[in-house]
DSSP file (Angstrom, degrees, kcal/mol; ACC not computed):
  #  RESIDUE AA STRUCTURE BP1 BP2  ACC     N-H-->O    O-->H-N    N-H-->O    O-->H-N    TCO  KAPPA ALPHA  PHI   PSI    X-CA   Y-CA   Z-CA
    1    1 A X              0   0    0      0, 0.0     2,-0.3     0, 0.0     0, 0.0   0.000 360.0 360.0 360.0 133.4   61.1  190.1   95.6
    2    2 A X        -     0   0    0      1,-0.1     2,-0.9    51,-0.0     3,-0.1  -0.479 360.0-120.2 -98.0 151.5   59.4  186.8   96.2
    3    3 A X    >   -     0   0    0     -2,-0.3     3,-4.0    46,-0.1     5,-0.4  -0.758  17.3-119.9-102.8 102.5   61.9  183.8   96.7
    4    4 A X  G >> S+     0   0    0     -2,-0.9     3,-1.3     1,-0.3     2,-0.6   0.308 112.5  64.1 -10.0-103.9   61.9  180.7   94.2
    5    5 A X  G 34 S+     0   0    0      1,-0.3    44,-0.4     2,-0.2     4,-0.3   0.049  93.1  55.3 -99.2   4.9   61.2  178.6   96.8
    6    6 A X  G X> S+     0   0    0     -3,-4.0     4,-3.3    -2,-0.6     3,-1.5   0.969 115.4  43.5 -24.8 -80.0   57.6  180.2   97.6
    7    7 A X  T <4 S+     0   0    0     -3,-1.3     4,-0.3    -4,-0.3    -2,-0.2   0.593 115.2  45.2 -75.6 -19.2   56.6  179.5   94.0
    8    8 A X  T 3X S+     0   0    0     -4,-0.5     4,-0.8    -5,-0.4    -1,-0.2   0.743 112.7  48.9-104.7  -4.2   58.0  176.4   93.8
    9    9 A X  H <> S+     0   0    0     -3,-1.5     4,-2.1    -4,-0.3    -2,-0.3   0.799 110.9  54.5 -79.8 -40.7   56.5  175.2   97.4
   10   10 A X  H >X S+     0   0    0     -4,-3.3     3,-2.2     2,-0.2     4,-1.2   0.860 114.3  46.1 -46.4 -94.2   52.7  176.7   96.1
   11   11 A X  H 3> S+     0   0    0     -4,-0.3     4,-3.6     1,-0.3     3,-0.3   0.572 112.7  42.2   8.9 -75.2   53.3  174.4   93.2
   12   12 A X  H 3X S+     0   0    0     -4,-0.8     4,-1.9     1,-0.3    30,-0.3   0.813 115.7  53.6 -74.3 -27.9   54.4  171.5   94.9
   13   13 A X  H <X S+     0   0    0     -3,-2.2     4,-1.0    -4,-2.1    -1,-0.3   0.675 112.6  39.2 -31.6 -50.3   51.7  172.3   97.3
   14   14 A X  H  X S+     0   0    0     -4,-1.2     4,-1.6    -3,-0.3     5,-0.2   0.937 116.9  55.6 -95.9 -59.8   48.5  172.5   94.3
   15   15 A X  H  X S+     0   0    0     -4,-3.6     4,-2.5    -5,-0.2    -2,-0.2   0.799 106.4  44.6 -38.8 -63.1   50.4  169.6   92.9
   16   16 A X  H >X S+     0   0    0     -4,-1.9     3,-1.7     2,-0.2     4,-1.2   0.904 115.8  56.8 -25.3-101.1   50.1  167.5   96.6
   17   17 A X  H 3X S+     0   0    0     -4,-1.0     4,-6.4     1,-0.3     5,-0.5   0.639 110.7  36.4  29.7-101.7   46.5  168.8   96.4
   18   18 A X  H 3X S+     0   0    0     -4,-1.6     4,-1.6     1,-0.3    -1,-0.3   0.805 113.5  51.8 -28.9 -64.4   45.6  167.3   93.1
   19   19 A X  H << S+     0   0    0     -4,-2.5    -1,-0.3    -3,-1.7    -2,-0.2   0.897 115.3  45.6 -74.4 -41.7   47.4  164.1   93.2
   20   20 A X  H >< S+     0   0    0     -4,-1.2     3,-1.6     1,-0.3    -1,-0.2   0.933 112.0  49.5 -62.2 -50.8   45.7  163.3   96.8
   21   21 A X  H >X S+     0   0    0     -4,-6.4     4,-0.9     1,-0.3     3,-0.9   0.820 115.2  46.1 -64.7 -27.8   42.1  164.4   95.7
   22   22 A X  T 3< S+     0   0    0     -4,-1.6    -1,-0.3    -5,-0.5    -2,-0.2   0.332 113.7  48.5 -98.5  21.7   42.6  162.0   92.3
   23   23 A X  T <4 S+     0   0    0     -3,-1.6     9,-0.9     3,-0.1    -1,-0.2   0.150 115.0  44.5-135.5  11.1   43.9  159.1   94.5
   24   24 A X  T <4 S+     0   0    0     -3,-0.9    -2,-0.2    -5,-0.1    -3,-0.2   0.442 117.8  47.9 -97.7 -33.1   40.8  159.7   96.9
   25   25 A X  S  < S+     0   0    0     -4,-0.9    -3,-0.1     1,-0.2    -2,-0.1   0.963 116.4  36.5 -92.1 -54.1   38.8  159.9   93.8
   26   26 A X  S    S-     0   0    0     -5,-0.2    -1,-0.2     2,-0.1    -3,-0.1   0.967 112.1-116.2 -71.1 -53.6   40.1  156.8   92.0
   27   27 A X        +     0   0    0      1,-0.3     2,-0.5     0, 0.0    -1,-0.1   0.033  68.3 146.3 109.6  -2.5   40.4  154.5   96.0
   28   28 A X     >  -     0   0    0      1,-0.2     4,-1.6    -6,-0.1    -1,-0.3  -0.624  33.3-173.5 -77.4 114.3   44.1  154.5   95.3
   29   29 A X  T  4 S+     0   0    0     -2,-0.5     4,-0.2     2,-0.2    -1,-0.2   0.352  81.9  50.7 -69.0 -11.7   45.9  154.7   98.8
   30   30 A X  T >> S+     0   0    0      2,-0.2     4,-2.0     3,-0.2     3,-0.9   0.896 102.9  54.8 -91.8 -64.5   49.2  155.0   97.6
   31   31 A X  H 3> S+     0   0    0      1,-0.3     4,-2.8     2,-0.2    -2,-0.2   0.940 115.7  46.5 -43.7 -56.2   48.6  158.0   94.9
   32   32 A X  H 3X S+     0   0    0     -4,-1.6     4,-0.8    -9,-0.9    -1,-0.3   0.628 110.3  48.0-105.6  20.6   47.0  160.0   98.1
   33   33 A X  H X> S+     0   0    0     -3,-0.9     4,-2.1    -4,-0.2     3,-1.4   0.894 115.3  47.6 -61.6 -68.7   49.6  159.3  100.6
   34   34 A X  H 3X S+     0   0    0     -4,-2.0     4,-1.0     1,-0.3    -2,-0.2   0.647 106.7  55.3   1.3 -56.2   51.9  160.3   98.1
   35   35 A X  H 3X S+     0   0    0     -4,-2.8     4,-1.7    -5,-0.3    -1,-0.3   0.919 111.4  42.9 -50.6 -60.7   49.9  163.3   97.3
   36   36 A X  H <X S+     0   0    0     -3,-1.4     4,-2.0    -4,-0.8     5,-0.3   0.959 109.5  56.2 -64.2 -35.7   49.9  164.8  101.2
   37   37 A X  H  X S+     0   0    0     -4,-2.1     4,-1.8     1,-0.2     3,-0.5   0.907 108.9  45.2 -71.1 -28.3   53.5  163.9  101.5
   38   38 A X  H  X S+     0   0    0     -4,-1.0     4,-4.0    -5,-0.2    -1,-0.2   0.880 114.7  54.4 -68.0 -41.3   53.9  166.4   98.0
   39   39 A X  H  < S+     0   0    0     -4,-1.7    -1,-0.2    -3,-0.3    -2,-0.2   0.734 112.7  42.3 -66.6 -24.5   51.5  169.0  100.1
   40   40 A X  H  X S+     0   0    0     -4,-2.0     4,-1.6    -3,-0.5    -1,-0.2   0.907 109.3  51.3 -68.6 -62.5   53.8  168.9  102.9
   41   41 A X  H  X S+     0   0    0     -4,-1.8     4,-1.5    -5,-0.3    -2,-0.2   0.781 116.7  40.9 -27.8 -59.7   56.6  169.1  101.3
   42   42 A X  H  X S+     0   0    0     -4,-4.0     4,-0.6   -30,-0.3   -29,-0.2   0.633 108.3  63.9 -71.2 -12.3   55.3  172.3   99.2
   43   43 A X  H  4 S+     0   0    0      2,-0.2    -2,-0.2    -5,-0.2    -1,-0.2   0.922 108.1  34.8 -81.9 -38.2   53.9  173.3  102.1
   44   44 A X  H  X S+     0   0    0     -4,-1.6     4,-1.2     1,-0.2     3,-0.3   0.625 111.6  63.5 -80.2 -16.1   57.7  173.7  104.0
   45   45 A X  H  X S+     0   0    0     -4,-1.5     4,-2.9     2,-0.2    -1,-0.2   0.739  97.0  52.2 -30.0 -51.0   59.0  174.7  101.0
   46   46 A X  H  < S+     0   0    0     -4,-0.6     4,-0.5     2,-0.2    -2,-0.2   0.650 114.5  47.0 -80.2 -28.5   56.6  177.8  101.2
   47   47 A X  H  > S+     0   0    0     -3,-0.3     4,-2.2     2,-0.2    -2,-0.2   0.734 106.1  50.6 -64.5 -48.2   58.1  178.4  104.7
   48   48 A X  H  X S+     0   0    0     -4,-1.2     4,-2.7     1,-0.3     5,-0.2   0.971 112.7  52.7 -70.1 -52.2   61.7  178.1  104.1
   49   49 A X  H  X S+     0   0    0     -4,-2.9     4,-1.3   -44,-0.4   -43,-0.3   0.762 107.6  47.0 -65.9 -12.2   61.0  180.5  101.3
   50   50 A X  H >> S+     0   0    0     -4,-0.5     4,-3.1     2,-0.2     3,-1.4   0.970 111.2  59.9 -88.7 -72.7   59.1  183.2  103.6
   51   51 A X  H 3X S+     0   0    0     -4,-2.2     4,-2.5     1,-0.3     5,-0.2   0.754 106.2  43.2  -6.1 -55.2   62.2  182.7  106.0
   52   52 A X  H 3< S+     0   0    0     -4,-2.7     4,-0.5     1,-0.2    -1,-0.3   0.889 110.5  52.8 -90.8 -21.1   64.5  183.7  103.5
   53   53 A X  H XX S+     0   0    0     -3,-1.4     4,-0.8    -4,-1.3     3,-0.7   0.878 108.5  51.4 -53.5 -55.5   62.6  186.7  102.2
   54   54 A X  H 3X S+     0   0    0     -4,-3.1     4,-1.3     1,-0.2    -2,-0.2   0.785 111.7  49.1 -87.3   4.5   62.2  188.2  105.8
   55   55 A X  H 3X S+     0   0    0     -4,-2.5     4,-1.5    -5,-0.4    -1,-0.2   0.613 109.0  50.6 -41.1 -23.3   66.0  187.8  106.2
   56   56 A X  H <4 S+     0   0    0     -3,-0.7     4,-0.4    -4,-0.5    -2,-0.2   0.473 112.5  49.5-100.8 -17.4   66.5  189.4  103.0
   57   57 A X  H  < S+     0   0    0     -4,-0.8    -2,-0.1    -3,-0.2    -1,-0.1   0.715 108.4  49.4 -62.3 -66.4   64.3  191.9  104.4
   58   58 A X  H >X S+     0   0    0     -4,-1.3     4,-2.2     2,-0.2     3,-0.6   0.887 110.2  58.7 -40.5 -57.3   66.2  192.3  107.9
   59   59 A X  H 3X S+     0   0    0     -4,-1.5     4,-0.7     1,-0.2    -1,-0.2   0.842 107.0  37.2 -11.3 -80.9   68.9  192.7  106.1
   60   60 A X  H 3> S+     0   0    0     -4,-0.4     4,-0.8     2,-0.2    -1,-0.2   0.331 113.5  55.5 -81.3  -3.4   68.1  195.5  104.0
   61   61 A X  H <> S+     0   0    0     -3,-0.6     4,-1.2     3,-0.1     5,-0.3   0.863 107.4  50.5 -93.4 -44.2   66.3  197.3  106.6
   62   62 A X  H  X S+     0   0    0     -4,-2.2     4,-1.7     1,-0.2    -2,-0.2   0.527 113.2  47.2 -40.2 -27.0   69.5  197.1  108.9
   63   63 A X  H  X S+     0   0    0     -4,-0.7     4,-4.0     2,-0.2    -1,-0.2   0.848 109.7  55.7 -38.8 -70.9   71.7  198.4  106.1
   64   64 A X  H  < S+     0   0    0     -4,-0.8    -2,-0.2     2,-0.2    -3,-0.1   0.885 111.0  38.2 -24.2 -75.7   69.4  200.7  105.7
   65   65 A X  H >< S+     0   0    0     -4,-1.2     3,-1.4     1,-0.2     4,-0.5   0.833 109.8  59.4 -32.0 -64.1   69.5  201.9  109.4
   66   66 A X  H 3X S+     0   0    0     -4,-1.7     4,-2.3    -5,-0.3     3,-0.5   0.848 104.7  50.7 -47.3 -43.5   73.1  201.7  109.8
   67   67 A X  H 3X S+     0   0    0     -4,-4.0     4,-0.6     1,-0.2    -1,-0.3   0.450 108.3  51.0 -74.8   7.3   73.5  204.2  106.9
   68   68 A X  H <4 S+     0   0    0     -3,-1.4    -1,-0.2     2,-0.2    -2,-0.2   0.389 114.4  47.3-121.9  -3.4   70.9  206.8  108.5
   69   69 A X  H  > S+     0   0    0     -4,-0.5     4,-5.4    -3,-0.5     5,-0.3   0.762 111.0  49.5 -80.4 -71.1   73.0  206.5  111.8
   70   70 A X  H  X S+     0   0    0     -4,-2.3     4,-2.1     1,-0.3     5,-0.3   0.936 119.1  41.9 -46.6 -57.6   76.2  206.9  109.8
   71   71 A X  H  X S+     0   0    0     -4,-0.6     4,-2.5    -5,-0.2    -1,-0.3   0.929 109.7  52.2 -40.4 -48.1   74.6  209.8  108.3
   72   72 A X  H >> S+     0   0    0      2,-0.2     4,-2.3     1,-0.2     3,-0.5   0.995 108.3  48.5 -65.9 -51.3   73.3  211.0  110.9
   73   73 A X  H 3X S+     0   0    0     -4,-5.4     4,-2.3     1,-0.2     5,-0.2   0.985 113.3  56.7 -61.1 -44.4   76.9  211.0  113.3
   74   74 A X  H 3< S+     0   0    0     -4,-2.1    -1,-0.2    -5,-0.3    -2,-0.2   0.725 112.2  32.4 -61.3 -28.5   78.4  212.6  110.4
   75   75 A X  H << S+     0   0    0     -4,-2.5     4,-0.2    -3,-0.5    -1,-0.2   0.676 135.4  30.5 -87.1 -19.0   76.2  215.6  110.0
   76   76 A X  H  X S+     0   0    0     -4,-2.3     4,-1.2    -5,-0.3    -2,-0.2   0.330  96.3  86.7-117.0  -8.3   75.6  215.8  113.5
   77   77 A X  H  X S+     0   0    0     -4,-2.3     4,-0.6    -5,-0.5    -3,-0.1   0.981  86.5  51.4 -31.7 -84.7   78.8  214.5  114.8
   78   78 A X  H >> S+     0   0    0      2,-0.3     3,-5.1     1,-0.3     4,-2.1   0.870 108.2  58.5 -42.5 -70.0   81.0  218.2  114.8
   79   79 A X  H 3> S+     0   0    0      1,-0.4     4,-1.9     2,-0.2    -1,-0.3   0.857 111.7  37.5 -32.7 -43.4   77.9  219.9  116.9
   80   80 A X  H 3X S+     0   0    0     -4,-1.2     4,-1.2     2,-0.2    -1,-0.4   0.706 113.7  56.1 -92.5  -1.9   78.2  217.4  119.7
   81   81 A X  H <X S+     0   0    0     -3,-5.1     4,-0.6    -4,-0.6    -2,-0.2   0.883 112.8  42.3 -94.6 -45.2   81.9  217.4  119.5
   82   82 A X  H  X S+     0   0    0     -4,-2.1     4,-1.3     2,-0.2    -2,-0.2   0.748 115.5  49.8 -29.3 -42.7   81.9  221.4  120.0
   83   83 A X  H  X S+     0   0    0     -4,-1.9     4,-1.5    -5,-0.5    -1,-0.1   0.870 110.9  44.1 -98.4 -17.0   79.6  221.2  122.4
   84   84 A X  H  < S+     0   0    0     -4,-1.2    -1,-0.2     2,-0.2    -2,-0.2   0.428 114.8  51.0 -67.7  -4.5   81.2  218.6  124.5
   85   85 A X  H >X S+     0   0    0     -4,-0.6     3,-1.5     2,-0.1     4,-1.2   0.822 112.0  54.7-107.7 -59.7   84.7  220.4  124.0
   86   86 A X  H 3X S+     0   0    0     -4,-1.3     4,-0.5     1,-0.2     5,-0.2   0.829 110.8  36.4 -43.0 -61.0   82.7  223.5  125.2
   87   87 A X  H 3X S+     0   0    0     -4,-1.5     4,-1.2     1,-0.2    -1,-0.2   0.581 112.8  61.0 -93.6   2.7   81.3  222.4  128.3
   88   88 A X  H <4 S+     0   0    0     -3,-1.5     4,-0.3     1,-0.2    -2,-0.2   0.760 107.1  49.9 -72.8 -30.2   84.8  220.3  129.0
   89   89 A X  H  X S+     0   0    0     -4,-1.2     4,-2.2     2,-0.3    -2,-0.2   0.584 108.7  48.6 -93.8 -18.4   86.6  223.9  128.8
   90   90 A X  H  X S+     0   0    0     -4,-0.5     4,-1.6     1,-0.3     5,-0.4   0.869 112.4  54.3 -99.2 -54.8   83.8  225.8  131.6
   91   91 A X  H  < S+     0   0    0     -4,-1.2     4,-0.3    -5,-0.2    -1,-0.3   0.575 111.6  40.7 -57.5 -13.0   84.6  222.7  133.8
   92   92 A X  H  4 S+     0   0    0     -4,-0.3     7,-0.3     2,-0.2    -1,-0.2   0.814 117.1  51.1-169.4 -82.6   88.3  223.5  133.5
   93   93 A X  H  < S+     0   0    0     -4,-2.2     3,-0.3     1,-0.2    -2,-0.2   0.596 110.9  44.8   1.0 -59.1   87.6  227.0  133.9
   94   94 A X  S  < S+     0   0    0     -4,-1.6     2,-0.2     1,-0.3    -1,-0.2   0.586 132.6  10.6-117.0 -32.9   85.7  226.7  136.9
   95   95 A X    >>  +     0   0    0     -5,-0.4     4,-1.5    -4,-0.3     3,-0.6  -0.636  65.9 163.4-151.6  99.6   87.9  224.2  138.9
   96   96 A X  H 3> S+     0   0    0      1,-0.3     4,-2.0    -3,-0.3     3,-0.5   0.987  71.0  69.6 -97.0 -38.9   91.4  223.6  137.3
   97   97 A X  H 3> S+     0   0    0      1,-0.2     4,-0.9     2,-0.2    -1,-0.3   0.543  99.7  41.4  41.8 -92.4   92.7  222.2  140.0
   98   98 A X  H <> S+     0   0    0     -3,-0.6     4,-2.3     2,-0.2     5,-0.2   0.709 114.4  52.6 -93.1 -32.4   90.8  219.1  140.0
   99   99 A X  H  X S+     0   0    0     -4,-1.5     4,-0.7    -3,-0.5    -2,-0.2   0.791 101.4  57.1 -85.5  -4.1   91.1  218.7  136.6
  100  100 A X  H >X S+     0   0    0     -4,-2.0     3,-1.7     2,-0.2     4,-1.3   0.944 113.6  44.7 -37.3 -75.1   94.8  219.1  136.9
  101  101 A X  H 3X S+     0   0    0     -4,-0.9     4,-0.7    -5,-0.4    -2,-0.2   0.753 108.1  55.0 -56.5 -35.7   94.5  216.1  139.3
  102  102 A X  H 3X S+     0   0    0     -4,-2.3     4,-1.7     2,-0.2    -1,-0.3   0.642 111.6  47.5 -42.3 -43.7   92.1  214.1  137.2
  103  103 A X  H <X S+     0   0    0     -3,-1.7     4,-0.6    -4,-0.7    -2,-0.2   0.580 102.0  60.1-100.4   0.1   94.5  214.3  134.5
  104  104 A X  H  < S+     0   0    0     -4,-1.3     4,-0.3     2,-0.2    -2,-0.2   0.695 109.7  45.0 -46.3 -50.4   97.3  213.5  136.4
  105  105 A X  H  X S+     0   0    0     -4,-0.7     4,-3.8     2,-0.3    -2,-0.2   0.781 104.0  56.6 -76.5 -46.3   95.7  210.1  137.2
  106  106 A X  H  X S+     0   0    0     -4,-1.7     4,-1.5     1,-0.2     5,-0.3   0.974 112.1  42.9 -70.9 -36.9   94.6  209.2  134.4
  107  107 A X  H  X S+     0   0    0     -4,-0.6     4,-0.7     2,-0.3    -2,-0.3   0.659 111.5  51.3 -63.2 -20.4   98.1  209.5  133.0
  108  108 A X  H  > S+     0   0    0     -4,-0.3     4,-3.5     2,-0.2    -1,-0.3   0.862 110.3  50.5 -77.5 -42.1   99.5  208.1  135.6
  109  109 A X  H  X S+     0   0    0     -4,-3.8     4,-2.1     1,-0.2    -2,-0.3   0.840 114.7  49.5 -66.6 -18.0   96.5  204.7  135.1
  110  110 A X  H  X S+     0   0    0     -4,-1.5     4,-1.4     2,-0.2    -1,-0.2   0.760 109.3  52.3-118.3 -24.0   97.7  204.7  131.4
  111  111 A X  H  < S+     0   0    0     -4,-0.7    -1,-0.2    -5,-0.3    -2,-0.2   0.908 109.1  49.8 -49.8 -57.8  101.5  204.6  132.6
  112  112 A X  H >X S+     0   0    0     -4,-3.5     4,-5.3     2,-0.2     3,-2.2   0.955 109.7  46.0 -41.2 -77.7  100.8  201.9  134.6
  113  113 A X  H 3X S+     0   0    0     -4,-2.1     4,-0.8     1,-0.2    -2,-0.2   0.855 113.0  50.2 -51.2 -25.7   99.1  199.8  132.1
  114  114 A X  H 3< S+     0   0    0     -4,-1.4    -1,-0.2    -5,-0.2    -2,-0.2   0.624 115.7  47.6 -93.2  -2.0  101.8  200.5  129.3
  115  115 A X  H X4 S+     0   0    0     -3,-2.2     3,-3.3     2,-0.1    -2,-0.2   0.863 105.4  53.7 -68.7 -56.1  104.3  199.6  131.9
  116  116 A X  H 3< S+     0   0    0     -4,-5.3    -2,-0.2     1,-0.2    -3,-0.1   0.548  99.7  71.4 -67.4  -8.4  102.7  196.4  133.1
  117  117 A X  T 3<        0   0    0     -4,-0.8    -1,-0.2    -5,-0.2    -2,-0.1   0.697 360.0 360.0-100.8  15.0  102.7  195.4  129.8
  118  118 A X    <         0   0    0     -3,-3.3    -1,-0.2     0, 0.0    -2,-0.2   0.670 360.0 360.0 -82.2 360.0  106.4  194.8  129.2
């Protein structure tokens, strides 16, 4: 979608144009300062509007993105939550122990903090 203020910087832009070349044409100095300053004008005009089109752009591809991520953790989510639950459980397994002690600790840091905060 092109942004109004493209089409209305072209414009003022062929407009600039025009007025300068007929105030070259005629010797009138005024008409084509007058003229660049129109060309200028249209010219940042033409800018501002490309600005806001590739924001409007960023935008929507970042939407975009964000919903094919969102998708994506939500179909693929459960797999990695299984399989991290899975390989939490062999470590467990395999040395309970430590993870005894590990979970000791942490409960103990979380003790701490919910203490410290009265």
């Amino acid at each position: 979608m092109v942004d109004s203020d493209r089409v209305a910087g072209t414009v003022r832009e062929f407009g600039g144009k025009a007025q300068g070349a007929a105030g070259d044409l005629v010797g009138s100095s005024q008409d084509s300062n007058e003229g660049r300053l129109r060309e200028a004008q249209g010219k940042a005009q033409q800018v501002y509007g490309q600005a806001k089109d590739t924001l409007r752009d960023v935008a929507d591809n970042v939407t975009d993105y964000a919903g094919d991520a969102y998708d994506r953790a939500r179909r693929d989510g459960g797999t990695y939550l299984r399989d991290g639950s899975r390989a939490v459980g062999e470590r467990v397994e395999e040395n309970p122990l430590i993870a005894l002690l590990i979970a000791g600790a942490v409960g103990y840091g979380l003790a701490l903090l919910l203490h410290a905060r009265r």
